[in-house]
C-alpha positions in Angstrom: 160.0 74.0 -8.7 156.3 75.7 -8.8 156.0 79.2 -10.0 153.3 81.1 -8.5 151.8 83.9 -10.2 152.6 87.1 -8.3 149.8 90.1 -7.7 150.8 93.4 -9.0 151.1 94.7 -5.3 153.3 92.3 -4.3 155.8 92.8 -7.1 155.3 96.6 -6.3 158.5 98.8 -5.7 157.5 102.0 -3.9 158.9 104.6 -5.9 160.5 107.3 -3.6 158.6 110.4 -2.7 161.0 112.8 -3.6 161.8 111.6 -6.7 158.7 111.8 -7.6 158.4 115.8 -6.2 161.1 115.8 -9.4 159.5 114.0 -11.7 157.2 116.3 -14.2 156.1 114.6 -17.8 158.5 115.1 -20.3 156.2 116.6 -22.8 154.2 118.9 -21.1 156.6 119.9 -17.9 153.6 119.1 -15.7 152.9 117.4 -12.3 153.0 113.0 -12.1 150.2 111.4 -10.3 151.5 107.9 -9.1 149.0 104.8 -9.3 150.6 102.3 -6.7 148.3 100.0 -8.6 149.3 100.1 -12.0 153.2 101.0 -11.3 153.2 104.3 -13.1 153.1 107.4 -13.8 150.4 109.5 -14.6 150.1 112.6 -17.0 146.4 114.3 -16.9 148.0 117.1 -19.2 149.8 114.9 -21.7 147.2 111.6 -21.5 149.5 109.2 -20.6 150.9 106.5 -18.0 154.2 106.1 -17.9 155.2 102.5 -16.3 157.5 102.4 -13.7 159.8 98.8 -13.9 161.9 97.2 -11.1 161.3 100.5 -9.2 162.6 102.9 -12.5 160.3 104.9 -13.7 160.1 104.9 -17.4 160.0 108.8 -18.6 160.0 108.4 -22.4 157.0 109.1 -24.9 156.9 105.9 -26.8 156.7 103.7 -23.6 153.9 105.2 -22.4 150.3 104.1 -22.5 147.5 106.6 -23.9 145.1 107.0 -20.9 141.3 107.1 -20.9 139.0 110.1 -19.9 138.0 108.4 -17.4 141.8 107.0 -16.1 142.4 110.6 -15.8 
């Protein structure tokens, strides 16, 4: 059987909009942005992204990705 290679938006799990009213960065208490995109979760205050897998967002430091200037 053929595997076809699947776009990021298909593969997307929308996270739930009041989890995400919960959610704050773990390091600096401050407000998520969520990139649909990307699947994750954004930290202007801290620099980071924090991935969100199989729909579970992924709140800890080391799995995060260090964002550029101009991510934020």
């Amino acid at each position: 059987m053929e595997q076809t290679a699947r776009s990021p938006q298909s593969a997307a799990h929308p996270i739930d909009p009041k989890l995400l009213e919960l959610l704050v960065c773990p390091l600096t208490k401050s407000v998520l942005r969520y990139d649909p995109i990307r699947q994750e979760l954004i930290s202007s205050a801290a620099r980071l992204a924090y991935p969100i897998r199989d729909g579970i967002p992924i709140m800890l430091p080391d799995e995060a990705r260090p964002i550029e200037e101009t991510e934020r």
